[in-house]
C-alpha positions as CSV (number, residue, x, y, z in Angstrom):
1,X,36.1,61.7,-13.9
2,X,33.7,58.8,-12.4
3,X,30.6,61.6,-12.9
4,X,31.8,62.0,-16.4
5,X,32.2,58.4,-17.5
6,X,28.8,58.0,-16.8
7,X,27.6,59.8,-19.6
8,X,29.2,56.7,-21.7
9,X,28.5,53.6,-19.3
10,X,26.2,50.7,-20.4
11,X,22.6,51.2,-19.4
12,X,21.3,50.3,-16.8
13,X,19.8,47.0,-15.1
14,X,16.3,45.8,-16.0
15,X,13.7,46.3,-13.4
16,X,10.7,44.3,-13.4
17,X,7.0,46.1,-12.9
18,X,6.6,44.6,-9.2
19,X,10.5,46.2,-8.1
20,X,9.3,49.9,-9.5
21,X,5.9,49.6,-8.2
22,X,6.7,51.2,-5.0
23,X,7.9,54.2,-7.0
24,X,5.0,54.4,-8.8
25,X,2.5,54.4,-6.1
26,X,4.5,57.2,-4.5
27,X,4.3,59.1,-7.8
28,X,0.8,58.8,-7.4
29,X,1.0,60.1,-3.6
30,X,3.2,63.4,-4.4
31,X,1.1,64.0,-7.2
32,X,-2.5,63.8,-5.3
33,X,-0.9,65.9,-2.1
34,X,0.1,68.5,-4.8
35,X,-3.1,68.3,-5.7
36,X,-4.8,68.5,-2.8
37,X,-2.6,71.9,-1.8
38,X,-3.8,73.6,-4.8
39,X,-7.1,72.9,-4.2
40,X,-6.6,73.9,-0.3
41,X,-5.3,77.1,-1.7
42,X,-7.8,78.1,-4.3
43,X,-10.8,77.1,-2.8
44,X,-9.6,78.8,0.6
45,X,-8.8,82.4,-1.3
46,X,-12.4,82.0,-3.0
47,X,-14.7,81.7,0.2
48,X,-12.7,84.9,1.8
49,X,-12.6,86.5,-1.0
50,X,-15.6,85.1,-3.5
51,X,-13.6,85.8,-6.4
52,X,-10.8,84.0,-8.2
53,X,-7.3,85.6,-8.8
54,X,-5.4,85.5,-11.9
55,X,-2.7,83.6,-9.8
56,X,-5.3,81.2,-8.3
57,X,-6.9,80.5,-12.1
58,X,-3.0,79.9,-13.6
59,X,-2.3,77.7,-10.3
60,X,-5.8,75.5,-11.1
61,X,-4.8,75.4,-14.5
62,X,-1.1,73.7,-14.0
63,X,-3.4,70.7,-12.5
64,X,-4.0,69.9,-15.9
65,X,-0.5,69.3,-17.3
66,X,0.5,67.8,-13.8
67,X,-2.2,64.7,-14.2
68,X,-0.9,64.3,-17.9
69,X,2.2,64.2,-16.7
70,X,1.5,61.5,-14.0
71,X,-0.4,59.6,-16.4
72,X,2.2,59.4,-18.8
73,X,4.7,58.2,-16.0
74,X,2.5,55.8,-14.9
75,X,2.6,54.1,-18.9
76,X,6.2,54.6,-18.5
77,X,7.2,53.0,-15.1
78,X,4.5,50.1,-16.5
79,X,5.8,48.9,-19.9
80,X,10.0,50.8,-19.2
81,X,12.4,52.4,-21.6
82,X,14.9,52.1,-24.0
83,X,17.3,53.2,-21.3
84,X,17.8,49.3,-20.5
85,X,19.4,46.1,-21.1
86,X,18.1,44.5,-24.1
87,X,19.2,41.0,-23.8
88,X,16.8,38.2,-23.4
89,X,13.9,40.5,-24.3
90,X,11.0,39.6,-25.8
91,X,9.2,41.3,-29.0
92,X,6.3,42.4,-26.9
93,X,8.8,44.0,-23.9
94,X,10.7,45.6,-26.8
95,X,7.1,47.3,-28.5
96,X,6.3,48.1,-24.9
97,X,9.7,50.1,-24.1
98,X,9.2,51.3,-27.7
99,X,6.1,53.5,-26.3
100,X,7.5,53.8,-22.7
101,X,10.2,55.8,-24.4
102,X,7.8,58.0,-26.5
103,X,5.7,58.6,-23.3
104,X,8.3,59.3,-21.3
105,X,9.4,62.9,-23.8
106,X,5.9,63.9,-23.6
107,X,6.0,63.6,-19.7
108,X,9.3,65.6,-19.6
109,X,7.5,68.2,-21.2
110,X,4.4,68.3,-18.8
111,X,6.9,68.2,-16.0
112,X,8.6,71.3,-17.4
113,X,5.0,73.1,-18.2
114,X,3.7,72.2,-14.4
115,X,6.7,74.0,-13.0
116,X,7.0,76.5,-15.3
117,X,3.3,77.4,-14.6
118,X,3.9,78.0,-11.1
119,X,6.4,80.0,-11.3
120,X,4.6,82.1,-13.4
121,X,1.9,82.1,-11.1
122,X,4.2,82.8,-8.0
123,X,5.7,85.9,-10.1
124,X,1.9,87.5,-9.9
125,X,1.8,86.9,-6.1
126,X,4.7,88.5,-5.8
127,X,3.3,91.7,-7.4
128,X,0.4,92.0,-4.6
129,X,2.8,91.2,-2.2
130,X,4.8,94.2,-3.3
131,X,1.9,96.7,-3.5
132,X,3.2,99.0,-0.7
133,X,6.9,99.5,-2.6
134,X,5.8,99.2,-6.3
135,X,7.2,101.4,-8.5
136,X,6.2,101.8,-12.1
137,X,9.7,100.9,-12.7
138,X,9.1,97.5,-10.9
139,X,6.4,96.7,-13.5
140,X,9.1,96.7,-16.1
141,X,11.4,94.5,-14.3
142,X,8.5,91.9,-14.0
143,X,7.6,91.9,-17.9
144,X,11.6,90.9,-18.4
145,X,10.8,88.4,-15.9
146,X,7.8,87.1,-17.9
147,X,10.0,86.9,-20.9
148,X,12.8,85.2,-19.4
149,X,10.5,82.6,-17.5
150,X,9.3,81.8,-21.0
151,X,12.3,81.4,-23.0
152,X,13.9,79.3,-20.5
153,X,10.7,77.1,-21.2
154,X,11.5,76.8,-24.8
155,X,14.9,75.9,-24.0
156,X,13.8,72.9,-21.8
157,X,11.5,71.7,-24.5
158,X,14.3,72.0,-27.1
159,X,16.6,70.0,-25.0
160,X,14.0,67.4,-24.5
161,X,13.2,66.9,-28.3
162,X,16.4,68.0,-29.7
163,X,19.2,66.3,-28.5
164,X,19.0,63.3,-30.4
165,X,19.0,62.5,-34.8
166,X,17.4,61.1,-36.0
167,X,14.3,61.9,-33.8
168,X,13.2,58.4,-34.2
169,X,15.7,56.9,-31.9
170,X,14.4,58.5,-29.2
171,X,12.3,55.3,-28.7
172,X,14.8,52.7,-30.4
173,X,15.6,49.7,-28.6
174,X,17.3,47.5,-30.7
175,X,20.2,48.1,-31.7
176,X,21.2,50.5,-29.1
177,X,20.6,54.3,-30.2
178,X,23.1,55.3,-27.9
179,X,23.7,57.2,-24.6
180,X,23.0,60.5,-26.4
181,X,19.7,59.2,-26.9
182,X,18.4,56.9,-24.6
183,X,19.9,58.5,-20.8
184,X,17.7,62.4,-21.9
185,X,21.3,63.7,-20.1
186,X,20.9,67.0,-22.0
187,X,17.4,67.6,-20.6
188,X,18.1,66.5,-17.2
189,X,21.6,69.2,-17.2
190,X,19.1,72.2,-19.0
191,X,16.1,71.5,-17.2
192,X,18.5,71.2,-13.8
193,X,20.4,74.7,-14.6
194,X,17.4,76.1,-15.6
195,X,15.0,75.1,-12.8
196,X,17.9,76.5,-10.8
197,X,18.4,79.9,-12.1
198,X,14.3,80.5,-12.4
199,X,13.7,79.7,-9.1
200,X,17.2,82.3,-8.0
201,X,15.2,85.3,-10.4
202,X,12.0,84.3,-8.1
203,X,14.3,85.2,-4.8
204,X,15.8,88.2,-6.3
205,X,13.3,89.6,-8.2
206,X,11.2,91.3,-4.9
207,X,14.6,91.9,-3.3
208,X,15.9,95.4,-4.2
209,X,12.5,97.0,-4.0
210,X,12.2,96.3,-0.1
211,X,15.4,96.7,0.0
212,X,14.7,100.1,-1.2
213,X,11.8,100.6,0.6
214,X,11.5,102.6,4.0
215,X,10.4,99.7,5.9
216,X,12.6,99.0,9.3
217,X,15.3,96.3,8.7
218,X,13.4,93.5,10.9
219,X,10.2,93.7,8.5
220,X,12.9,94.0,5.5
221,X,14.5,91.0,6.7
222,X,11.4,89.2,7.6
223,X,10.1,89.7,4.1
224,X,13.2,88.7,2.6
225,X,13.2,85.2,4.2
226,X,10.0,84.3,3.3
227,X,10.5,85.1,0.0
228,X,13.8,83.1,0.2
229,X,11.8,79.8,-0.1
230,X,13.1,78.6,-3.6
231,X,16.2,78.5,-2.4
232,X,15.4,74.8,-0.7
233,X,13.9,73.7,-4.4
234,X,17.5,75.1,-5.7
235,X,19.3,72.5,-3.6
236,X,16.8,69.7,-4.2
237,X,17.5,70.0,-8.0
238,X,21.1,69.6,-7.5
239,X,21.3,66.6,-5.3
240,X,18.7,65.5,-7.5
241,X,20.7,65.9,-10.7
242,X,23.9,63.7,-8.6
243,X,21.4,61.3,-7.7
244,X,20.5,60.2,-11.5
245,X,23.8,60.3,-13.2
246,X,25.3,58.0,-10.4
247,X,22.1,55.7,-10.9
248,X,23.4,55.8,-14.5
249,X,20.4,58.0,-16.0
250,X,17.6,55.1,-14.9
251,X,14.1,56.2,-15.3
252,X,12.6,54.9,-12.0
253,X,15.1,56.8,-9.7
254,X,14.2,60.3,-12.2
255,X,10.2,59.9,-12.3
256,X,10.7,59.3,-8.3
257,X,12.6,62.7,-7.4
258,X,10.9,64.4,-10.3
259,X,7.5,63.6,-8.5
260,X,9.6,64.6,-4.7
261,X,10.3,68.2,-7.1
262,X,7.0,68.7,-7.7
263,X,5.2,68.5,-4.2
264,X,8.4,70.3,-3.2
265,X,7.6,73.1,-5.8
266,X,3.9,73.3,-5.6
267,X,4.6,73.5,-1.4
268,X,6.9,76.2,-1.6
269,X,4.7,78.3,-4.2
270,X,1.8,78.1,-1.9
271,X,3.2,78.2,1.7
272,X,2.7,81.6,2.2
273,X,-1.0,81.5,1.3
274,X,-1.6,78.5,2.8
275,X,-0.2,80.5,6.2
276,X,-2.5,83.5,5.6
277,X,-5.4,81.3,5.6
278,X,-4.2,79.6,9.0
279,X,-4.1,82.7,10.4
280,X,-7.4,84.7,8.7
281,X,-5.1,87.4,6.7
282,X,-4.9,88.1,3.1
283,X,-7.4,89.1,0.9
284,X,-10.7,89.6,1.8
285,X,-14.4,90.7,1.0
286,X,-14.7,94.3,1.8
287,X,-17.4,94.7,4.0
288,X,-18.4,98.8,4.8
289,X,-20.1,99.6,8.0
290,X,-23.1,102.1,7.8
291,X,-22.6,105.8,8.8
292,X,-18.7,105.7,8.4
293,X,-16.8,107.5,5.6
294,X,-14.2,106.1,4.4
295,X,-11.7,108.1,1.6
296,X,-8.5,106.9,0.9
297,X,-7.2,106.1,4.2
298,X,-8.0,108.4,6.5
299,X,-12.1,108.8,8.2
300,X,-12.7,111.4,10.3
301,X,-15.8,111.1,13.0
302,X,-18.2,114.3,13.5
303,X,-20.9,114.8,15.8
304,X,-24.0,116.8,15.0
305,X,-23.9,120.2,16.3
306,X,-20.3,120.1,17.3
307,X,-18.2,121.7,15.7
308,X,-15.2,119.4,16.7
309,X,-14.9,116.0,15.9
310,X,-15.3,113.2,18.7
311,X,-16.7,115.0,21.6
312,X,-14.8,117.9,20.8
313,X,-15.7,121.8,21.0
314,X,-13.5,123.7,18.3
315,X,-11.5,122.2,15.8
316,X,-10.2,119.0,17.7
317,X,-10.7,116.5,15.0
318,X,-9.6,113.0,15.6
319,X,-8.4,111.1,12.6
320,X,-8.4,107.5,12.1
321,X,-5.7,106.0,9.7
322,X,-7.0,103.1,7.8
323,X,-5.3,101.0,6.1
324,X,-6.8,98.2,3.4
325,X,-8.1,94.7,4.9
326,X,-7.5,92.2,2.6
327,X,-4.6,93.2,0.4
328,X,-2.0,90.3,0.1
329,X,0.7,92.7,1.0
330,X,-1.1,92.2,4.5
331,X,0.5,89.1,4.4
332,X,4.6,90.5,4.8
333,X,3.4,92.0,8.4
334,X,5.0,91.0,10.5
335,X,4.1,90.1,14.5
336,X,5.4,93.2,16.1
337,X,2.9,95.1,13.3
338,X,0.1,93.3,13.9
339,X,0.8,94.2,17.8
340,X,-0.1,97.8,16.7
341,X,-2.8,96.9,13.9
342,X,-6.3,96.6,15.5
343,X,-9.3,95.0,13.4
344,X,-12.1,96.9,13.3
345,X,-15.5,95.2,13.0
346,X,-16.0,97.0,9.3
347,X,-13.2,94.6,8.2
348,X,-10.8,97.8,7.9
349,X,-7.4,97.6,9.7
350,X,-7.1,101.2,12.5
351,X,-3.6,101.9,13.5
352,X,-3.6,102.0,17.1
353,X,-0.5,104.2,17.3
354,X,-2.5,106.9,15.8
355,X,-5.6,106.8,18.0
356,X,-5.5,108.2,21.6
357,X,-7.7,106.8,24.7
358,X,-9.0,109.9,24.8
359,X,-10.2,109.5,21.0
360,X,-11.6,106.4,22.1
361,X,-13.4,107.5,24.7
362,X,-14.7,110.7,22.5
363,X,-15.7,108.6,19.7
364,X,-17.6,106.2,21.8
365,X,-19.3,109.3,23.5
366,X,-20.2,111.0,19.9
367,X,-21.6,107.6,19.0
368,X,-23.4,107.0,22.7
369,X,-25.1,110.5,22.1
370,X,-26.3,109.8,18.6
371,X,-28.1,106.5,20.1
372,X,-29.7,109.1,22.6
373,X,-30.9,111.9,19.8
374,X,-32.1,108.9,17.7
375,X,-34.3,107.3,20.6
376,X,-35.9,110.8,22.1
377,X,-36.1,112.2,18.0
378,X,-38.5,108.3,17.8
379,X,-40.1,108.5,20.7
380,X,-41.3,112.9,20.9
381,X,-43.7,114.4,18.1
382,X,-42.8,117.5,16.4
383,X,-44.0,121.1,18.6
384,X,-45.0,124.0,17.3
385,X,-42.8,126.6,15.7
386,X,-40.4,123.4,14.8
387,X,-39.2,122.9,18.2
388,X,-38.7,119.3,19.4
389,X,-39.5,118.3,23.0
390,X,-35.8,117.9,23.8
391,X,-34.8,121.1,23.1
392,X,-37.4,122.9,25.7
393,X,-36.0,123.4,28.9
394,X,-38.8,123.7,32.4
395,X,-38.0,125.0,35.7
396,X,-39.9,125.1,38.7
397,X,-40.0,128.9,39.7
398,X,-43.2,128.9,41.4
399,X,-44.7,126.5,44.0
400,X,-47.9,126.5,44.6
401,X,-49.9,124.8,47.0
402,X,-53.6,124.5,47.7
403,X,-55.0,123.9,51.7
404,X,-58.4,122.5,52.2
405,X,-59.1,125.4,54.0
406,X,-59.4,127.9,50.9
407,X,-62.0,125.7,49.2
């Protein structure tokens, strides 16, 4: 009953500029480090890659929004809200509140398009992350996550501009609009539940195709939990929700933990990029390597005149499973893989279970004869009859000798 009655309690306490200004400089400092990751992110994907993703460009785009946002908050913590006492106050405090509280729905808004736009961005990740168990069912299953991202937007904005009539007293401060219209509790319950059950479709989403998928458990579960990162945004929005109703709806306390939500957000959205770049996987430039042939997956190494393959006689071909360097999904490997993943220098990624050390040695004695043929074809003209040097064989059958004698 207490967490009820709060919904109809008298506003709260004023604050003066120089008690929230501690809030607002640490608005300022979650906004900048959320800043700052983005940046981290995108420019770190574009000098491995030298090309920018669709995620990346709707990641760099939900800067703009995010420094409206703080702007407007900055107005609002400045000049306050309707959400106040009004005794004692003067006719300037009153036309300052009066914008304070006009700012402060189009900041609700920007708050709600920042997040939004990251989620949207973290739902195309998850498609490249995906790569090896996408299905073309999966593709559908993402479009009805696309649509439900976006009408759960609408329904944040709606609460934020459509709770209160008249629309005007949104920003009344004299006489007292009301609770309905000065505490935004219907946007901070919607945009709460919401933020919630986005961030749960995020988690759940990639779940049943690697479930599905013929991967060993570990990886399975290995995948799972970093996928499970939301979850700790999921209980920051509830304790955040407790904290403003038993603050009595007070705008300070919200633009503080809403700024906390979105360095919380923009981390989480980001973390497993910003851990491929620490430890140089991901996407990547692909760089080829004269001489090899790559198809698909698979490159198989000759040696001229041989009818086998790496050093071979017959038909003892060694094949070489390659796998793509610099897909994202490279980033859901886990340790023990990379124990048995060995990086070639042509940026290409050779399973190690699949190559013998005899291969190894064969292939490095195909490629050590090649460097021999190459040097002797340089360094001996052309014979007559189109016979090289190299391939004319001398013995010594007679030995003659000359004495002094006979001359």
């Amino acid at each position: 009953m207490d967490l009820l009655r709060r919904f109809v309690d008298e506003p709260p306490d004023f604050q003066s500029f120089r008690e929230v200004k501690p809030t607002l400089l640490t608005c300022w400092w979650a906004t900048l480090y959320a800043i700052a990751i983005i940046f981290i992110r995108v420019v770190g994907r574009y000098v491995r890659a030298e090309k920018v993703f669709a995620e990346d460009a709707i990641m760099m785009l939900a800067i703009i929004p995010l420094l409206i946002r703080m702007a407007f908050t900055h107005v609002v913590l400045l000049y306050g809200t309707n959400n106040t006492t009004t005794d004692n106050l003067s006719a300037l405090a009153i036309h300052n509140r009066q914008i304070g509280s006009q700012l402060v729905l189009a900041s609700r808004v920007m708050y709600a398009a920042y997040l939004w736009a990251i989620k949207f961005s973290v739902s195309m990740f998850l498609r490249t992350l995906t790569e090896s168990v996408w299905q073309r069912s999966h593709q559908r299953y993402l479009r009805y996550l696309h649509i439900f991202l976006a009408v759960t937007f609408v329904a944040t904005i709606v609460a934020d501009l459509g709770a209160c009539q008249p629309f005007s007293h949104y920003w009344q401060v004299v006489p007292d609009p009301g609770p309905q219209c000065r505490q935004g509790s219907a946007y901070l319950l919607t945009m709460g539940m919401l933020n919630i059950s986005t961030n749960l479709s995020l988690i759940l989403f990639p779940i049943p195709m690697i479930l599905k998928s013929r991967l060993p458990i570990k990886r399975q579960a290995s995948i799972v939990s970093r996928l499970a990162l939301p979850i700790l945004s999921v209980g920051f929005t509830a304790y955040a929700i407790a904290i403003i109703i038993d603050r009595q709806f007070a705008q300070p306390i919200r633009s503080l933990l809403a700024s906390f939500d979105i360095l919380l957000a923009t981390f989480i959205s980001n973390a497993t990029v910003l851990v491929s770049l620490l430890q140089d996987k991901g996407y990547k430039k692909t760089k080829y390597k004269h001489g090899t042939e790559r198809e698909g997956f698979n490159t198989t190494f000759k040696s001229p005149g041989v009818k086998g393959g790496l050093g071979g006689i017959g038909e003892a071909v060694g094949r070489v499973r390659h796998e793509r360097w610099g897909s994202d999904e490279d980033l859901m490997r886990s340790e023990s893989d990379d124990a048995s993943v060995r990086k070639k220098g042509d940026g290409t990624m050779v399973s190690v279970e699949s190559i013998g050390m005899q291969d190894l040695k064969g292939e490095e004695r195909v490629r050590g004869e090649r460097s021999r043929e190459r040097t002797k074809d340089r360094a001996m003209p052309e014979m007559p009859g189109k016979a090289k040097l190299k391939e004319i064989r001398v013995a010594t059958t007679w030995d003659i000798r000359v004495e002094d004698s006979e001359v």
